[in-house]
SETORNU-168440 format. One record per residue: residue in three letters; x, y, z of N, C-alpha, C in turn. Coordinates in pm, whole numbers, always signed. Layout:
N
<site type="ala" n_east="X" n_north="Y" n_up="Z" ca_east="X" ca_north="Y" ca_up="Z" c_east="X" c_north="Y" c_up="Z"/>
...
// end
This chain:
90
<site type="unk" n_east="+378" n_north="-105" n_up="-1466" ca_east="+403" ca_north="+36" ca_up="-1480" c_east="+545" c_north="+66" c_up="-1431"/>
<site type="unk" n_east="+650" n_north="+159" n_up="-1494" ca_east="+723" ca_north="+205" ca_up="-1450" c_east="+741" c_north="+353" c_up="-1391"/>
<site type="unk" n_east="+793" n_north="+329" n_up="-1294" ca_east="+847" ca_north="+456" ca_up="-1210" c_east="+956" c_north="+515" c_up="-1198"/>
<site type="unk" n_east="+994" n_north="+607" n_up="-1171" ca_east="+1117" ca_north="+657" ca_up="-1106" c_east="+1158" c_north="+696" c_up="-969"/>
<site type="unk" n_east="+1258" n_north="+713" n_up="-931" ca_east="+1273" ca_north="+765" ca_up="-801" c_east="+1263" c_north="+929" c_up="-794"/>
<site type="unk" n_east="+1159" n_north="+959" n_up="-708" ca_east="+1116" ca_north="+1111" ca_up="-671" c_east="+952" c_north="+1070" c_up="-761"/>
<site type="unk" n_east="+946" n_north="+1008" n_up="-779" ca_east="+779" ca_north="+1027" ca_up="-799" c_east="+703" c_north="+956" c_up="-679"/>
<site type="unk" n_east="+611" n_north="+1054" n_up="-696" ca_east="+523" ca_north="+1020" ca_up="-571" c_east="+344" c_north="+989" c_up="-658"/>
<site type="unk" n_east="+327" n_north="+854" n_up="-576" ca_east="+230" ca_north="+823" ca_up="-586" c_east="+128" c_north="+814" c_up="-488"/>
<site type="unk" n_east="-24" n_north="+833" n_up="-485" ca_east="-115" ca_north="+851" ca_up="-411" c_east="-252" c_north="+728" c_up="-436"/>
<site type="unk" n_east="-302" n_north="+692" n_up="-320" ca_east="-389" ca_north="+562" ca_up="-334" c_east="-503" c_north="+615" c_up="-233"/>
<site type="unk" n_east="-601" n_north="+549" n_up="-282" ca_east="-710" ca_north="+603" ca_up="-166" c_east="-811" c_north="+460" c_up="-191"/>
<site type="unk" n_east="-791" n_north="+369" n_up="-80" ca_east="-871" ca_north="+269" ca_up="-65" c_east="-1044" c_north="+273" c_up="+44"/>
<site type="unk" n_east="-1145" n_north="+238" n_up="-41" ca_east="-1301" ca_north="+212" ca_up="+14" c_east="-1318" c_north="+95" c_up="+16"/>
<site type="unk" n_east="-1354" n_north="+101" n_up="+167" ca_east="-1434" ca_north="-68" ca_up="+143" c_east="-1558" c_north="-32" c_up="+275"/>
<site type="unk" n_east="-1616" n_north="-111" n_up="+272" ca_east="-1773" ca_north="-72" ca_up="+398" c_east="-1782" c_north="-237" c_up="+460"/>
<site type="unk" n_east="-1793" n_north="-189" n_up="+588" ca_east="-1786" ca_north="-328" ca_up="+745" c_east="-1984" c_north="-352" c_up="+676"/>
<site type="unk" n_east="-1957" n_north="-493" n_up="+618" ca_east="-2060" ca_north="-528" ca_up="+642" c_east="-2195" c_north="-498" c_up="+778"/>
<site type="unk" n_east="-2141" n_north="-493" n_up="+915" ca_east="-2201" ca_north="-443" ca_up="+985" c_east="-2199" c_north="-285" c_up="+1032"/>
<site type="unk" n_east="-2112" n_north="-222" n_up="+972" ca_east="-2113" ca_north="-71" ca_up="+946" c_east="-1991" c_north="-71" c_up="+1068"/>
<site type="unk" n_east="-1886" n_north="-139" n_up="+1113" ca_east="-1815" ca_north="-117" ca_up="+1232" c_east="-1649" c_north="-44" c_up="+1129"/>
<site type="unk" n_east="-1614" n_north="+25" n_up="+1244" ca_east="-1462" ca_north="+80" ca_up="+1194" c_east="-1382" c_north="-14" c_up="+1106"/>
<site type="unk" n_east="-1330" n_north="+32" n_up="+1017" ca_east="-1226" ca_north="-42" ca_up="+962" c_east="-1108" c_north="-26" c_up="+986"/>
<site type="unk" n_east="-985" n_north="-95" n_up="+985" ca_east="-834" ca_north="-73" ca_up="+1000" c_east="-769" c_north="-47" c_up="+823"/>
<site type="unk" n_east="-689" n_north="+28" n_up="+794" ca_east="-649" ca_north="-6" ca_up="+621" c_east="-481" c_north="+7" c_up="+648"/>
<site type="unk" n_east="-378" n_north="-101" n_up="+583" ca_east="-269" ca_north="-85" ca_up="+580" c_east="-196" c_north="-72" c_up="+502"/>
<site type="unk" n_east="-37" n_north="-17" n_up="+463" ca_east="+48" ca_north="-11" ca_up="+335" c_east="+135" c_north="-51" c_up="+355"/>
<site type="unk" n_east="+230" n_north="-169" n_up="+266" ca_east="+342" ca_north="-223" ca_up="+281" c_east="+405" c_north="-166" c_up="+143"/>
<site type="unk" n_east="+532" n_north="-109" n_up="+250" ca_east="+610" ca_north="-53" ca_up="+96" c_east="+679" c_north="-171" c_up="+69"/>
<site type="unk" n_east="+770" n_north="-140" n_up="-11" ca_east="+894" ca_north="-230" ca_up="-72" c_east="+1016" c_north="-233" c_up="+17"/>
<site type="unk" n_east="+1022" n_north="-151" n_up="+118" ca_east="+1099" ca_north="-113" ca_up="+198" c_east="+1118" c_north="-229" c_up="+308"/>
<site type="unk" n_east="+933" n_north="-235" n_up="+320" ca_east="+933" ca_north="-305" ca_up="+453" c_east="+835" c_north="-221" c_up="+550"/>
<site type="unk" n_east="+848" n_north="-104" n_up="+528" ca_east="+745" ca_north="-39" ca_up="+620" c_east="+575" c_north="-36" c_up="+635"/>
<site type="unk" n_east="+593" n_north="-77" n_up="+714" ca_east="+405" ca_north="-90" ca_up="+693" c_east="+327" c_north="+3" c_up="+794"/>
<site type="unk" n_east="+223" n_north="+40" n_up="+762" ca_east="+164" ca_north="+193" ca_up="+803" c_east="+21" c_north="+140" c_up="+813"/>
<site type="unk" n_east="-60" n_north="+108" n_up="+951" ca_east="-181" ca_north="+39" ca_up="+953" c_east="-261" c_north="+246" c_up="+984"/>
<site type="unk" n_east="-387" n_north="+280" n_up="+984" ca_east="-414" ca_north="+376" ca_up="+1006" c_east="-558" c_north="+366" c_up="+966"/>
<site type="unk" n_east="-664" n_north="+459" n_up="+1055" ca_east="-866" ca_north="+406" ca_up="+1062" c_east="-878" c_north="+508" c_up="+920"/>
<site type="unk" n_east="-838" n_north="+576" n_up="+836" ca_east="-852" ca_north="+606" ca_up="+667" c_east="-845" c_north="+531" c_up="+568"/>
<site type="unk" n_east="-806" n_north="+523" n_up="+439" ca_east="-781" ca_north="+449" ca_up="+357" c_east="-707" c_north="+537" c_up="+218"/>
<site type="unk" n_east="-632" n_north="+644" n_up="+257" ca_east="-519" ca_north="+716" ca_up="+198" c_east="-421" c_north="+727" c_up="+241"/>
<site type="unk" n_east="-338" n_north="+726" n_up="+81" ca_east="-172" ca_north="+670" ca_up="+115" c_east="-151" c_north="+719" c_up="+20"/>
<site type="unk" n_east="+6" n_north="+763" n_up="+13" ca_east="+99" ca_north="+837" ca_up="-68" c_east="+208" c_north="+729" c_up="-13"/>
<site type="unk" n_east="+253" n_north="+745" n_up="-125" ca_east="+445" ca_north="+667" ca_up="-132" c_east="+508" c_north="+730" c_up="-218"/>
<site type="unk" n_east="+616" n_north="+796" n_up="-170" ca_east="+732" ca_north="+825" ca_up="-264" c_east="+817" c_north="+753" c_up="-248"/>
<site type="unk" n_east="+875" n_north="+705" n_up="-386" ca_east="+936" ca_north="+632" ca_up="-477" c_east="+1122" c_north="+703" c_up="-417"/>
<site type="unk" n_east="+1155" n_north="+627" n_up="-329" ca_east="+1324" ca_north="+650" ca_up="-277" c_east="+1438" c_north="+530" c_up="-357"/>
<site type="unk" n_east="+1549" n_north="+561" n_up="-377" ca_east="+1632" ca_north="+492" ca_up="-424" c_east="+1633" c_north="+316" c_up="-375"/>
<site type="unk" n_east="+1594" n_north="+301" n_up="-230" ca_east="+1599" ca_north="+196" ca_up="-174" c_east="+1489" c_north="+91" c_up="-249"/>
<site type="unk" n_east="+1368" n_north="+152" n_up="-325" ca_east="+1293" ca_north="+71" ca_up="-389" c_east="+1347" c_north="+57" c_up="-537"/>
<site type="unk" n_east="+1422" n_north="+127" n_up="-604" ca_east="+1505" ca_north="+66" ca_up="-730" c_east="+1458" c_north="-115" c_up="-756"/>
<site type="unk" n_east="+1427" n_north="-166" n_up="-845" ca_east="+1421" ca_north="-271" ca_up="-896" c_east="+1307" c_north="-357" c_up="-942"/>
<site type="unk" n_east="+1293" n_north="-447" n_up="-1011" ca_east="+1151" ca_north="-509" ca_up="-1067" c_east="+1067" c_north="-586" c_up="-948"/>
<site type="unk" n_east="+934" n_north="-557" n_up="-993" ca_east="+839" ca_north="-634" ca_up="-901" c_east="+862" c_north="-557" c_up="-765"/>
<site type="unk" n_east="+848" n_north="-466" n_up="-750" ca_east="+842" ca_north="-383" ca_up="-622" c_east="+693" c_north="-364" c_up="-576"/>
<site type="unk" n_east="+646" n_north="-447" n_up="-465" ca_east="+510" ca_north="-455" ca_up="-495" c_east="+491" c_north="-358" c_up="-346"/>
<site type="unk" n_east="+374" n_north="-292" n_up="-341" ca_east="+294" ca_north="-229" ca_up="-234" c_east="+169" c_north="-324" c_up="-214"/>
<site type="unk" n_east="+158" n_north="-358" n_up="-55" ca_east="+83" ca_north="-423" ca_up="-32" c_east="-50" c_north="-428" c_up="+52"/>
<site type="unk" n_east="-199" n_north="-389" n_up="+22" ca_east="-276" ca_north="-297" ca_up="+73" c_east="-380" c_north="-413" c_up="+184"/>
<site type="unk" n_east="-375" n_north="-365" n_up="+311" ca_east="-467" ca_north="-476" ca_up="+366" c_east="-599" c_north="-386" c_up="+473"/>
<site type="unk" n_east="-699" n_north="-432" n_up="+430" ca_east="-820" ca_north="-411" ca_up="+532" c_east="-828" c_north="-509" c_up="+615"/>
<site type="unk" n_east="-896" n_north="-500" n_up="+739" ca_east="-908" ca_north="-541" ca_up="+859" c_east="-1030" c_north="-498" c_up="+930"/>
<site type="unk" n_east="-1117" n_north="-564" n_up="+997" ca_east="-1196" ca_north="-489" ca_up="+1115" c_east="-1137" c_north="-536" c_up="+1214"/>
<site type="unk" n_east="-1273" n_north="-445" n_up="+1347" ca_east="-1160" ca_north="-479" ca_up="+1452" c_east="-1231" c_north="-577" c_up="+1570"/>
<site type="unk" n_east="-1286" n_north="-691" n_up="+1453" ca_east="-1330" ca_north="-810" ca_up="+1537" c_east="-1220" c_north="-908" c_up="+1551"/>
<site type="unk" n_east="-1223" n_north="-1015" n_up="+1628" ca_east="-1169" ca_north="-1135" ca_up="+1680" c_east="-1126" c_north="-1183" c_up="+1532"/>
<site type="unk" n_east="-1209" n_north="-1237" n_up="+1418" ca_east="-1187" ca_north="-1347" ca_up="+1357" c_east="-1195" c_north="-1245" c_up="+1211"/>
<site type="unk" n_east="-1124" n_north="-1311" n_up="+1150" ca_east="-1100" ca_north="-1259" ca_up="+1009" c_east="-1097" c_north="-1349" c_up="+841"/>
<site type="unk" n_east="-1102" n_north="-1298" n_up="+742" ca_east="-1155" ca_north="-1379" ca_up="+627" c_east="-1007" c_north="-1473" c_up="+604"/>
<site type="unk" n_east="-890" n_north="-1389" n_up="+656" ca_east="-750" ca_north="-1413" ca_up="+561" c_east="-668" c_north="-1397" c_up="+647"/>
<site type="unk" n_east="-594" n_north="-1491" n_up="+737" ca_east="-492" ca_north="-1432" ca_up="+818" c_east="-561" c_north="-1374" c_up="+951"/>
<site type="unk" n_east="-493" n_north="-1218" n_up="+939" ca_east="-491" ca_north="-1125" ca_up="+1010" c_east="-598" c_north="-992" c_up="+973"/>
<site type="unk" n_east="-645" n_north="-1027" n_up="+855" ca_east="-718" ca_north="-936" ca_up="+788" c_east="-834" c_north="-1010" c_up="+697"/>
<site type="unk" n_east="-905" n_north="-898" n_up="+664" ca_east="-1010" ca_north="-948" ca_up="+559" c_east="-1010" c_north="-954" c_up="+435"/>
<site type="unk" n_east="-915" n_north="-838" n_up="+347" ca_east="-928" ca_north="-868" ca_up="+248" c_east="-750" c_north="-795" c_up="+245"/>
<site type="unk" n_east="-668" n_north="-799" n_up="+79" ca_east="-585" ca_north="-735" ca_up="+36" c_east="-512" c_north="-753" c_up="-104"/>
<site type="unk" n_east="-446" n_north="-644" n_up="-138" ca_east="-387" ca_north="-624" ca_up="-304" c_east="-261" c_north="-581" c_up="-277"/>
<site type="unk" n_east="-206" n_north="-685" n_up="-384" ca_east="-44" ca_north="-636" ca_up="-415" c_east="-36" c_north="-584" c_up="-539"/>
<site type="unk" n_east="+0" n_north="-464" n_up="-574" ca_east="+9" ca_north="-393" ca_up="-662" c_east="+177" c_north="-386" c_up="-724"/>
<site type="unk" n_east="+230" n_north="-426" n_up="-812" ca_east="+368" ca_north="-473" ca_up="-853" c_east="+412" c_north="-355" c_up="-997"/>
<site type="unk" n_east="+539" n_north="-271" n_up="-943" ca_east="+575" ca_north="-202" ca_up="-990" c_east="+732" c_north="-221" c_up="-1032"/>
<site type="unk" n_east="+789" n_north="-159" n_up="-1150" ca_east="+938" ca_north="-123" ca_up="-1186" c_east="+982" c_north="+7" c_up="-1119"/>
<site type="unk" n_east="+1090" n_north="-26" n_up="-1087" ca_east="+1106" ca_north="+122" ca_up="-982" c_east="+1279" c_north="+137" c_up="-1103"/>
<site type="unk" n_east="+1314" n_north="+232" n_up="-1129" ca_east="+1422" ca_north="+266" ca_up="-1276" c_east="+1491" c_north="+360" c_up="-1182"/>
<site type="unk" n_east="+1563" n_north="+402" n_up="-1257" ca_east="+1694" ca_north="+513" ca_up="-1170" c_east="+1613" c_north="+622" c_up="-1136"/>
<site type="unk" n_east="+1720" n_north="+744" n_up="-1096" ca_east="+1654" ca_north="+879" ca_up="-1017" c_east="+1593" c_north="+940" c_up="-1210"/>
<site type="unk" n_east="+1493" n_north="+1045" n_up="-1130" ca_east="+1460" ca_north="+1075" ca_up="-1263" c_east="+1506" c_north="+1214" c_up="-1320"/>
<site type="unk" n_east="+1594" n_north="+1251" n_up="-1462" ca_east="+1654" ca_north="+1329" ca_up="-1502" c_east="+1576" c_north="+1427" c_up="-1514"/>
<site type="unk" n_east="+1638" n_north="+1556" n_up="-1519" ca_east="+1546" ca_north="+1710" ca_up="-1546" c_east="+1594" c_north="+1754" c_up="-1697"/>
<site type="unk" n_east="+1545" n_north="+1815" n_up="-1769" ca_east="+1587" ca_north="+1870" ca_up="-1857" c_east="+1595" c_north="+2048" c_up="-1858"/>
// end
């Protein structure tokens, strides 16, 4: 999918703790910034600094036991986007 800069996009990730315990959910922009938070909604707007192909956002769940499926977490998706110039008005 392509984007532009000034669009804003919105994500809302579900998942359920096998034993019903809190979950952690995180977002990795293209930037670099990553945003861990106990919801699973996210907005990103699309800034000049993400300009270019394969700009991926990277979504990770977590509980908040000791041991985990993957890493540091249990499960996650990279979602890979074109990010194109600012976007013109007419």
């Amino acid at each position: 999918m392509n984007l532009r800069v000034g669009d804003r996009l919105e994500f809302v990730i579900t998942a359920r703790d096998l034993l019903e315990e809190p979950l952690k959910y995180s977002m990795s922009t293209p930037s670099g910034k990553e945003i861990w938070q106990d919801q699973g909604e996210f907005t990103w707007d699309v800034s000049e600094s993400d300009i270019g192909r394969n700009r991926g956002l990277e979504f990770e769940i977590k509980s908040l036991r000791r041991f985990h499926a993957s890493r540091s977490v249990d499960d996650n998706v990279v979602v890979c986007y074109i990010v194109l110039s600012i976007k013109t008005t007419k």
